[in-house]
N, C-alpha and C positions, 0 to 999 in steps of 0.2 A: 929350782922351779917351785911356784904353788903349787897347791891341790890341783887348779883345777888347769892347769896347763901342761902339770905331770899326769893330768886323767888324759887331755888331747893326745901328748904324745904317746902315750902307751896305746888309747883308741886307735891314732893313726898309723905305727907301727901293727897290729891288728891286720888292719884293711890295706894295708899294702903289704903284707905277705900271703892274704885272701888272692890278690889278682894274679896270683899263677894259674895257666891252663886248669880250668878246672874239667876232672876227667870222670865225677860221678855226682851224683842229685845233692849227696851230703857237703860235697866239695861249694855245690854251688848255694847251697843255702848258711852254710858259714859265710859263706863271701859275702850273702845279701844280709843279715845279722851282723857283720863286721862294720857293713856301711850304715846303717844308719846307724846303729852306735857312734861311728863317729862323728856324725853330721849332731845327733844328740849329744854327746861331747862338745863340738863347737857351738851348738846352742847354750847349752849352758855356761859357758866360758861369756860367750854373747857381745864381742866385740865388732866392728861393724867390716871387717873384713872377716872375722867366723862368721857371718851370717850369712854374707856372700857367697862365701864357699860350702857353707852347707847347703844352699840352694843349687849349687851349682852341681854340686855331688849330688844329691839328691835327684835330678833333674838328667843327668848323665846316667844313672842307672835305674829309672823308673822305671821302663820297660820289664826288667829283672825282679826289682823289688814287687811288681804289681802282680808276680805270677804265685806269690802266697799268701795267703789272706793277712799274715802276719804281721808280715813284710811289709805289704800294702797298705794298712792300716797304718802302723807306725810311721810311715814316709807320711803317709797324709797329716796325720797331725803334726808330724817335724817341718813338713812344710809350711802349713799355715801360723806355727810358730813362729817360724821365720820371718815370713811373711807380714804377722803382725810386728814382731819388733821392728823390722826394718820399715811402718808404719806405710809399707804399700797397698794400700786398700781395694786397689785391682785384682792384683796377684793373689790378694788376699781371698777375695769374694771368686774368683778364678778354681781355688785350691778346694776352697769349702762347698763349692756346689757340684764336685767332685764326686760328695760323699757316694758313696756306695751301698747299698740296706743291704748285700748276702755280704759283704766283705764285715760290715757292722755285725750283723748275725753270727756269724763264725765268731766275732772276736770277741762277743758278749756271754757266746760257750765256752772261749776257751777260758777268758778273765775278767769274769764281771765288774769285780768292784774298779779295777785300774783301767776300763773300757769309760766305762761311768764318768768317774775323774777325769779321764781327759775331755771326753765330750762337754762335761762341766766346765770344766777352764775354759773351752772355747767359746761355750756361751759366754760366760764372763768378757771376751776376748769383743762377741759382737754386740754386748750390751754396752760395751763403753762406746763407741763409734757410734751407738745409735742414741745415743744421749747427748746432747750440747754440753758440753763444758761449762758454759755459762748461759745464761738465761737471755732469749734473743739472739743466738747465736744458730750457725746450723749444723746438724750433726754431719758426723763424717761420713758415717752409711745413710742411705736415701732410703724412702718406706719400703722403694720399690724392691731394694734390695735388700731390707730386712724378713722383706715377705717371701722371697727369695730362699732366705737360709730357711726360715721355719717350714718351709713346702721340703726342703730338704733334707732337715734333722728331728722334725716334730713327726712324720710319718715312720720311721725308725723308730720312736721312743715307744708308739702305738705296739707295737709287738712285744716290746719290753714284758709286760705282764706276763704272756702267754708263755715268754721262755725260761720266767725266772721260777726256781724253785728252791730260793737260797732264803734260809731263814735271818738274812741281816737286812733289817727294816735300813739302814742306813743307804740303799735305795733305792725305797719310794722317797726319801728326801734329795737325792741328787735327779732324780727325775721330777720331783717338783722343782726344783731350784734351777735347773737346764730351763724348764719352762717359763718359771718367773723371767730369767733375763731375757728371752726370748719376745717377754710382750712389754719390754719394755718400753715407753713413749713419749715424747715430750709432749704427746697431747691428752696424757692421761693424767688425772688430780697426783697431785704429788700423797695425799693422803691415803687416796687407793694404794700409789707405789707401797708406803712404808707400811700401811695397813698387813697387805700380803705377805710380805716380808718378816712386819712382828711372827703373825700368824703361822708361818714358817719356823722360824727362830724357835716358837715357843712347844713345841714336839719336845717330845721326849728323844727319838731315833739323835735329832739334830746334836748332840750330846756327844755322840758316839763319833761323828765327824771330824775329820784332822781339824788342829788348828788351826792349818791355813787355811782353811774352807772357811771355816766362821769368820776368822779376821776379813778375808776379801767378801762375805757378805754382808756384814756391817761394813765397811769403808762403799758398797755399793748402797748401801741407805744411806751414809754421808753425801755421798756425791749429789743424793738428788736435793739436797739443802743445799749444795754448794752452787748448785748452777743461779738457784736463785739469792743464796746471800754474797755469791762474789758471780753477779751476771758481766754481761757484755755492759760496756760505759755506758752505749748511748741510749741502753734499754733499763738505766739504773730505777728511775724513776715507776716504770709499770711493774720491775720485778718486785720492789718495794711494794706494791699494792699486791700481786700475787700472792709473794710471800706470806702477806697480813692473811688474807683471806684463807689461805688454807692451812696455817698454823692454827688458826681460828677452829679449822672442822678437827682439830686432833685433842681427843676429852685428856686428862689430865694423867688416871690413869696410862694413856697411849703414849704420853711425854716421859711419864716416871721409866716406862719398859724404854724406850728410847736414850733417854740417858742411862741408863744399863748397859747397856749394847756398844753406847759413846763410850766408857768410863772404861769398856774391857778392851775400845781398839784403841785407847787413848796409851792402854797399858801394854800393849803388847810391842811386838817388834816390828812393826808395820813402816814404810816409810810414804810418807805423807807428800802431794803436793802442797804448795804456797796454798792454795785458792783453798784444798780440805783443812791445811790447819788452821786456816782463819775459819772458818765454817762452823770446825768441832770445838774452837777456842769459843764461839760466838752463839751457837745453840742455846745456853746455858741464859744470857741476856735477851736472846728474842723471845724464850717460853714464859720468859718472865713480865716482857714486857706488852706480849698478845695473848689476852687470855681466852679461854677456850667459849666456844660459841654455848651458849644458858639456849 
């Protein structure tokens, strides 16, 4: 077996020795710990009958899992994990407006910084959907229901402050960065987008961030070039003037930090759509060939 299939069966072996009669509190909160371990196990294995099943699992003992804030929590995000791979954006939007603000509260006393992180990823999760792919195209999540999650997960962050009393500035950068994807839009200057984003980047705190956080926040500064240098076909012709125009509002300075940012996700271990590696392959030529607005 690999890794991560000898991780599944040892998980699953776990949670099926969990569903004997359980006869005290401790009995049943193993059992609820054993499940979503394993439903997290088949996520990250992440094949499209593990995703199945871990929605299935998960969904067979919500009831159980939701009776500890713990518990509960983590089903919520394994859910909408799932949910997102398996690119059901129903289900998805179903999962997420779930959330909960005392089940968030508890889980932000018990583990801030891994409470943080995931809520990050999922923003990550509804900023893609809320952004076209290509330019003239239309996003996968509708306003209605981007406005939706932020009524959902932006009042939650609001308390943040009041309960944090942890001296790691790393976040107030994951509560900017929830934020940023959270307004993200395809009716906002693409220059605003990357603007934000440098401006973020350039903290100090942001430093202290895992790798994969930075790498997936630069590949979300590519993507907003990518809609417009690899748009929809029959909108080629207007994205081309977009594009001009607002390359144009980015001073020269703003392009140098920007291929910065390019050159580190170029180097990392990131895997790339078609449409981004023509995008960061082609940056390089369009800054050169639009120069900044005098």
């Amino acid at each position: 077996l690999d890794d991560a299939s000898a991780s599944v069966s040892a998980a699953q072996q776990a949670y099926e020795l969990s569903l004997k009669p359980s006869r005290g509190e401790s009995e049943r909160q193993q059992r609820d710990e054993a499940t979503w371990y394993f439903a997290d196990r088949l996520l990250d294995r992440g094949n499209p009958s593990d995703l199945q099943r871990a929605v299935e699992l998960l969904s067979l003992h919500q009831n159980d899992l939701a009776k500890s804030p713990k518990t509960s929590w983590n089903a919520w995000i394994l859910r909408s994990e799932a949910h997102y791979k398996r690119q059901d954006i129903n289900a998805y939007l179903d999962t997420v407006l779930q959330l909960d603000s005392k089940t968030f509260d508890s889980q932000i006393k018990r583990d801030q910084s891994v409470t943080m992180r995931q809520l990050m990823n999922l923003s990550f999760q509804i900023s893609s959907w809320a952004f076209p792919a290509g330019y003239g195209g239309q996003p996968r999540m509708s306003k209605e229901s981007l406005k939706r999650c932020r009524d959902v997960i932006l009042p939650a962050l609001d308390t943040l402050p009041e309960m944090s009393r942890s001296n790691d500035s790393s976040m107030d950068v994951y509560n900017a960065l929830i934020r940023l994807n959270l307004a993200m839009s395809p009716e906002r200057l693409l220059s605003d987008h990357v603007s934000d984003f440098l401006e973020l980047m350039n903290q100090p705190a942001v430093m202290e961030l895992e790798k994969e956080v930075l790498d997936q926040t630069r590949l979300s500064m590519l993507q907003f070039f990518a809609a417009l240098i690899v748009p929809n076909r029959q909108f080629r012709n207007e994205a081309t003037k977009v594009l001009q125009r607002e390359v144009q509002l980015l001073p020269q300075t703003t392009r140098d930090r920007i291929r910065d940012q390019m050159d580190l996700l170029r180097n990392a271990a990131v895997s790339l759509s078609d449409d981004e590696q023509i995008a960061i392959d082609s940056l390089p030529t369009v800054f050169k060939a639009i120069r900044p607005q005098t």
